[in-house]
N, C-alpha and C positions, 0 to 999 in steps of 0.2 A: 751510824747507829745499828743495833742489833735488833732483828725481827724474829720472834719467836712465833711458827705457825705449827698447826699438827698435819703429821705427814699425808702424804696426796693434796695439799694444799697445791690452789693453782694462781695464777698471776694475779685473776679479779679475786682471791682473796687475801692478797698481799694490794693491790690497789682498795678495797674496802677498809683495810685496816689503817692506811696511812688517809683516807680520806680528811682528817679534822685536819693533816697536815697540811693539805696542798689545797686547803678551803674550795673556792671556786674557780680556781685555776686549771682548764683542763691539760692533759698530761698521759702519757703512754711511756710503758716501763722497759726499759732496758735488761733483760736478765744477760749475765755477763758477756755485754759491750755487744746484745743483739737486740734490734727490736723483738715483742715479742707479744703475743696475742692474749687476751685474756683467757684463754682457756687451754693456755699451755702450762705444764706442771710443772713444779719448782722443786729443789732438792736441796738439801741440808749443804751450806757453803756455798750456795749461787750467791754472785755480787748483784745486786740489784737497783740500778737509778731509775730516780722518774724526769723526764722530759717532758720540758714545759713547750711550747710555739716555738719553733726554730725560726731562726731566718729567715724570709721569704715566701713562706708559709706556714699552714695554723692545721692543730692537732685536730683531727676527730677521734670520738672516745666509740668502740665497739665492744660491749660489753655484753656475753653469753656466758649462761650457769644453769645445768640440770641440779638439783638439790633436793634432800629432804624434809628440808628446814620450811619454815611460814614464808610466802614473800609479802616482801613491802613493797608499796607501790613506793613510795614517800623514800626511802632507797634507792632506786633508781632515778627517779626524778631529782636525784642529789646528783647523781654520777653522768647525768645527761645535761647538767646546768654548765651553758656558754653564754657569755655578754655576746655574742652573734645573734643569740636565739630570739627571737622574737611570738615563738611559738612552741609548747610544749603540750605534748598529746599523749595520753596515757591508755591504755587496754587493761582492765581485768577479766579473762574467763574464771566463773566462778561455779561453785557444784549448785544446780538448782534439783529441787522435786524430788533428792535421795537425801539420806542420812550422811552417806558420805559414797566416795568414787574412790578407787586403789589404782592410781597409774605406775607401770612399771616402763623400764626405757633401756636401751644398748647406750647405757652413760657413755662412754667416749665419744662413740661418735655423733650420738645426740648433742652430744655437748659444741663438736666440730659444726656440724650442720646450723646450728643454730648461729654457730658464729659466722659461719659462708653467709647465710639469709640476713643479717643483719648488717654483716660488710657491705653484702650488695644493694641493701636497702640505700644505705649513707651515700655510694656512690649515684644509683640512679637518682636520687630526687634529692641531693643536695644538703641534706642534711650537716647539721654541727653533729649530733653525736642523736645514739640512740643505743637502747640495752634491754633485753630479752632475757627472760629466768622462765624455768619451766619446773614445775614439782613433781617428783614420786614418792610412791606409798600413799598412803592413807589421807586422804583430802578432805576434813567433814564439809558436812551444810554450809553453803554461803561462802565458803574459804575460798581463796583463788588458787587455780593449778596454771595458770600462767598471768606473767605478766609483763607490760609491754610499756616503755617510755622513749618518745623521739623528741628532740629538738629542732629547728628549722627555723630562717630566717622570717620564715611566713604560714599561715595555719594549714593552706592547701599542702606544700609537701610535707608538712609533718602530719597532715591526716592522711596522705597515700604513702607515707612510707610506714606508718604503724599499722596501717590496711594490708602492707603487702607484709610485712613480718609475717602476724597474726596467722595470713593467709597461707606463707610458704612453710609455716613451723608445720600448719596442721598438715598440707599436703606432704611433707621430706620428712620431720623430724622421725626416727626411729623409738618412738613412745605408744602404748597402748595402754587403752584404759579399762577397766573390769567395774559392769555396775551393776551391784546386787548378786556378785559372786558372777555374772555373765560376761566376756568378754564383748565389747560394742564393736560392731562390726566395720568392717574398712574395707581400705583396697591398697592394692601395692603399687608404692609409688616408682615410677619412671625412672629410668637409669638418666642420667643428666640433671644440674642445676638448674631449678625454677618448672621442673616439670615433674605431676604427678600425683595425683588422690589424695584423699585423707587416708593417713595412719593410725591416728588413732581414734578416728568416728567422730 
């Protein structure tokens, strides 16, 4: 079949788009004849399959996206659904007590970081799958500027793996947020994975 997306499209939005197809079957995309991450770009004539459980062993789905767009919780908790999961734990940070918050971010490598923190989540505490979205620009009242969904055989690691998300996006990710025209103050985070401040306050 042919997939029509608009350019700078990345993998998790060629895996959103084919979601009604592979129901609840989870699954990780081959872009031509290579694994390949959700948050790596796609190009006009990449061959694209998606892989369901091989052999021997079963997929976990790692799914990171910085955007401008509204997030859904109810979105992600699509893309994190495994007959393994016994546990499904959700995060929204939302704008309290302003009219609205303007986050702005270094999109690529926000976008990589967030996917390292959530890889490493899946692996430390066992997780079936788990997916992180973070928004820039303009956030009003109440809207969420991120949001966080894990699966887990059980509730304890899908509540410490959405704990350590939540926890490593704010300490690594390269996103700051401006409130009331004010940038909110932070710190610079630590050269190495899993270590270092808040970025974006």
């Amino acid at each position: 079949m042919q997939l029509e997306l608009p350019e700078g499209a990345l993998v998790s939005d060629a895996l959103a788009r084919l979601h009604d197809l592979v129901a609840d079957t989870p699954v990780v995309m081959a872009v031509n004849q290579e694994y390949a991450a959700a948050g790596d770009p796609l190009h006009a004539g990449d061959e694209l399959a998606l892989i369901p459980p091989v052999s021997g062993g079963s997929v976990t789905v790692a799914h990171a996206r910085v955007t401008e767009e509204p997030l859904s919780v109810d979105r992600l908790v699509g893309l994190v659904a495994d007959p393994r999961a016994g546990a499904v734990v959700t995060f929204l940070g939302v704008t309290r007590e302003v009219d609205e918050l303007q986050y702005e971010a270094y999109g690529p490598m926000a976008q990589r970081e967030i996917e390292r923190i959530v890889q490493t989540a899946i692996e430390r505490h066992g997780l079936c799958a788990a997916a992180a979205e973070h928004r820039v620009g303009t956030v009003p009242l109440s809207q969420p500027s991120v949001a966080i969904a894990v699966s887990a055989p059980h509730r304890e690691a899908a509540f410490e793996g959405g704990r350590e998300i939540i926890d490593e996006i704010k300490a690594r990710a390269p996103i700051w947020k401006r409130e009331q025209g004010e940038w909110v103050a932070g710190a610079l985070p630590a050269a190495g994975p899993g270590r270092g401040p808040s970025v974006a306050g």
